[in-house]
C-alpha positions as CSV (number, residue, x, y, z in Angstrom):
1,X,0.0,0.0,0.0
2,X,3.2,2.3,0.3
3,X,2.8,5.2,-1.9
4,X,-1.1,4.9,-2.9
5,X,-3.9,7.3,-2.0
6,X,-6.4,5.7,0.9
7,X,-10.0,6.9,2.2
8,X,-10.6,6.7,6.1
9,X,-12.8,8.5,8.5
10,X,-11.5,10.2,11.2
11,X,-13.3,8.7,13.6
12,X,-11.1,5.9,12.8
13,X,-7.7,7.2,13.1
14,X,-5.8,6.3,16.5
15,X,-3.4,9.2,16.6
16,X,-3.3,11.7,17.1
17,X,-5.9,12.7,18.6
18,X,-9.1,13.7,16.4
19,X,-10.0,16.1,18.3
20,X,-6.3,17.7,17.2
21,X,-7.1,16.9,13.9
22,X,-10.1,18.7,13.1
23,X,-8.6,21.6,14.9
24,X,-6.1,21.5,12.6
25,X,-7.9,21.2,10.1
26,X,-10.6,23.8,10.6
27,X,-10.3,25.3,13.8
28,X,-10.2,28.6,12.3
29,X,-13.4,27.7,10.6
30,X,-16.6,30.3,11.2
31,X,-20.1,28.1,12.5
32,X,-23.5,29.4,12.1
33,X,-26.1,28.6,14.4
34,X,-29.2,29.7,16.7
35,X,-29.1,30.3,20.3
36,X,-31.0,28.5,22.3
37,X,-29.6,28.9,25.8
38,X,-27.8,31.9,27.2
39,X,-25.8,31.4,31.0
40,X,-26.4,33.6,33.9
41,X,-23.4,35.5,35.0
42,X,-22.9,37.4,38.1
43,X,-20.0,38.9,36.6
44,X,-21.1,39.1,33.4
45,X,-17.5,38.0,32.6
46,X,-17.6,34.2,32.1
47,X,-20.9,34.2,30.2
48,X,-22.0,31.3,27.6
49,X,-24.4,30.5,24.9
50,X,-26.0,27.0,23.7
51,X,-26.0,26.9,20.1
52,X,-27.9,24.6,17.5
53,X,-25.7,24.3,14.9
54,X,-27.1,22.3,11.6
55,X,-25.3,19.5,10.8
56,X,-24.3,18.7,14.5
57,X,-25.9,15.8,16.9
58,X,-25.5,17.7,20.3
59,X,-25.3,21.8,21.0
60,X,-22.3,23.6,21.1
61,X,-21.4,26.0,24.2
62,X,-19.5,28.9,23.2
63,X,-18.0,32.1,25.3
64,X,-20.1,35.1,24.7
65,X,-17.1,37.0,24.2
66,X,-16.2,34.7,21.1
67,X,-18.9,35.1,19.4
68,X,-17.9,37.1,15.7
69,X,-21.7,38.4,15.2
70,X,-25.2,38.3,14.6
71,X,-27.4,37.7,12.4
C-alpha cells in the first residue's frame, strides 16, 4: 500500500488525537447557528451561549465574548 492514496474516517484514526485533527484542520473555521440557551453570570464576565448548529448531533457552548456576530 506504500505510496497509494487511501479513504478513512477520522473517527477511525488512532493518533493523534481527532480532536487535534479537526482543529487543525478547521479550527479557524466560522459556524452558524441559533441560540437556544444563554448562561447567567454574576460577573457578566464568564458568560456562555447554547448553540444549535445544523449538521451537528448535540449543541455547542461557546464564550459570549467569542462570538464574531449576529445575524
Amino acid at each position: 500500500m506504500r505510496d497509494r492514496w487511501v479513504h478513512f474516517k477520522i473517527a477511525d484514526v488512532y493518533f493523534p488525537d481527532q480532536a487535534k485533527i479537526l482543529r487543525d484542520l478547521h479550527g479557524e473555521d466560522l459556524l452558524q447557528g441559533k441560540v437556544i440557551d444563554v448562561s447567567n453570570s454574576e460577573d457578566g464576565e464568564n458568560e456562555f451561549v447554547v448553540v444549535e448548529v445544523e449538521g451537528l448531533v448535540e449543541p455547542v457552548v461557546v464564550p459570549v465574548g467569542q462570538i464574531r456576530g449576529l445575524l
